[in-house]
N, C-alpha and C positions, 0 to 999 in steps of 0.2 A: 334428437333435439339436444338433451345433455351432451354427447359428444363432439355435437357442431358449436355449443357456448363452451365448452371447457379446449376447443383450437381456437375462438376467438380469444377465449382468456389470454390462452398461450402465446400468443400471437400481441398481443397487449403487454405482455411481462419480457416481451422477448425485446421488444420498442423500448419498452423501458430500462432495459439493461442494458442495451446500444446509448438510450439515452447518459446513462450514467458514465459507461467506459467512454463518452464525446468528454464528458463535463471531466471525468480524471485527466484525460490528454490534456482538455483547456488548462484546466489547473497546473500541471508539469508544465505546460506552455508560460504560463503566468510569472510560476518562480522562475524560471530562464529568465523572463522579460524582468521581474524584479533583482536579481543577481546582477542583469545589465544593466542596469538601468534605464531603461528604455521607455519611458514614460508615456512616447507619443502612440504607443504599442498597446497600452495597459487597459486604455477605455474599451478598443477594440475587442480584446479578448475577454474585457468583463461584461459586455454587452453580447459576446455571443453564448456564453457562460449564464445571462440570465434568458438567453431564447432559449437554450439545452431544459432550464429548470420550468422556463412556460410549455413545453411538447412532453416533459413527464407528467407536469403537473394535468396537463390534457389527457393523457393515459390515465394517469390514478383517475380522474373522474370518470374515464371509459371503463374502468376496472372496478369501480364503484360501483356504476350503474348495472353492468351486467353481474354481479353477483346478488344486488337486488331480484333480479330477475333467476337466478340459479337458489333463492332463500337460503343466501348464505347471510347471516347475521352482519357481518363489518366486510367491507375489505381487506381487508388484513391477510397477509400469504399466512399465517397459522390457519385463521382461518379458514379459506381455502382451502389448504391442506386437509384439515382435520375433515371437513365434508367432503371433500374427497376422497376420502381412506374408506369411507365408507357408502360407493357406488363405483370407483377406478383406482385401486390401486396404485397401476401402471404409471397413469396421471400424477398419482398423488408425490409417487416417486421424485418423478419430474420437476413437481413443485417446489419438490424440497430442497433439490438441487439446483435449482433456479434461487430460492431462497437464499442459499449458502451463499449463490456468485452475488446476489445485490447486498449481503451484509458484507464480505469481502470487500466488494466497489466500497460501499459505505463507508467501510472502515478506513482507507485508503486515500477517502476525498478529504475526509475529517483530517488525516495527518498531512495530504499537501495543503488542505487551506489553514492548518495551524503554524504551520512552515511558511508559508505566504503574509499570513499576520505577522509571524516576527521578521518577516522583512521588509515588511510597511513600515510597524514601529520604527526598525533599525533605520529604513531610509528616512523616514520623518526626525530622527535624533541627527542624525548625518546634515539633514538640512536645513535645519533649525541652529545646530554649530554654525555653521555656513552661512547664514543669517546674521547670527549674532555676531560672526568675523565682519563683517560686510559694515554691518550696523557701528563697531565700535571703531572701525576706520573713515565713515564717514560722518559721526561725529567731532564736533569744534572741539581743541583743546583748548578750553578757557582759562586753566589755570597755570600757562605758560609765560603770560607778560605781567608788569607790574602797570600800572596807572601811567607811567612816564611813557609806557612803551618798551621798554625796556625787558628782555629775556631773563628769566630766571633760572638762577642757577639751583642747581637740586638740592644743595647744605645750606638754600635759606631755611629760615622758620616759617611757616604760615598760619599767619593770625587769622586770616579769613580767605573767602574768595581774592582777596585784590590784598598783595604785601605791602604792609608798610613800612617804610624806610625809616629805619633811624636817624 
């Protein structure tokens, strides 16, 4: 019975670090698509980005539940571990090397989605210039004619909105 929940565990962690190296790749995918620009790309790839984050987060809960049932205190791969060391070694080993690869992923996803964030920022700064270009050319030049109608020359003075002639 301990050997057949500690292959299910296994088999659960194993989901979940598949899960994780999907969700690196999306993200490597992501900044491509933000490097290009590629906009109509971006919805896509963050919508299958948060299905990768719903089938882990469905493992953790499968990896919760069965450690309830193994009287292992938390979920937690220390956890795990540590009550492991103390009926499977072999196991425990296992775990810990499994451990290593999801802090690795971990570490990894954190630095493409910080790298991702500065090129949101960047693109949102890019497009908001590009905006405000847009914006100050289609704006009316009002303070270009006098009252008569008449063009102004740039070495008048201006006394207000509207020049008055001496």
């Amino acid at each position: 019975m301990i050997t057949e929940n500690i292959e299910k565990l296994e088999n659960i962690i194993d989901t979940e670090i598949k899960g994780y190296k999907n969700i690196e790749k999306l993200y490597a995918d992501k900044k491509e698509i933000l490097i290009h620009g590629k906009g109509t790309d971006l919805f896509a790839i963050d919508e299958k980005i948060t299905d990768e984050y719903k089938n882990i987060s469905s493992c953790a809960e499968a990896r919760k539940n069965l450690s309830k049932t193994m009287n292992i205190p938390t979920f937690s791969m220390t956890d795990i571990i540590n009550n492991l060391k103390e009926t499977d070694a072999i196991a425990a080993k296992k775990f810990e090397e499994k451990r290593e690869t999801v802090n690795k992923l971990a570490h990894r996803i954190f630095e493409l989605e910080k790298t991702n964030l500065e090129l949101l920022k960047h693109g949102m700064h890019v497009t908001n210039r590009t905006l405000e270009i847009i914006i100050k050319g289609l704006q009316p030049i009002t303070k270009e004619y006098n009252q008569k109608g008449q063009n102004i020359t740039k070495n008048q003075l201006e006394m207000s909105s509207i020049i008055e002639e001496a």
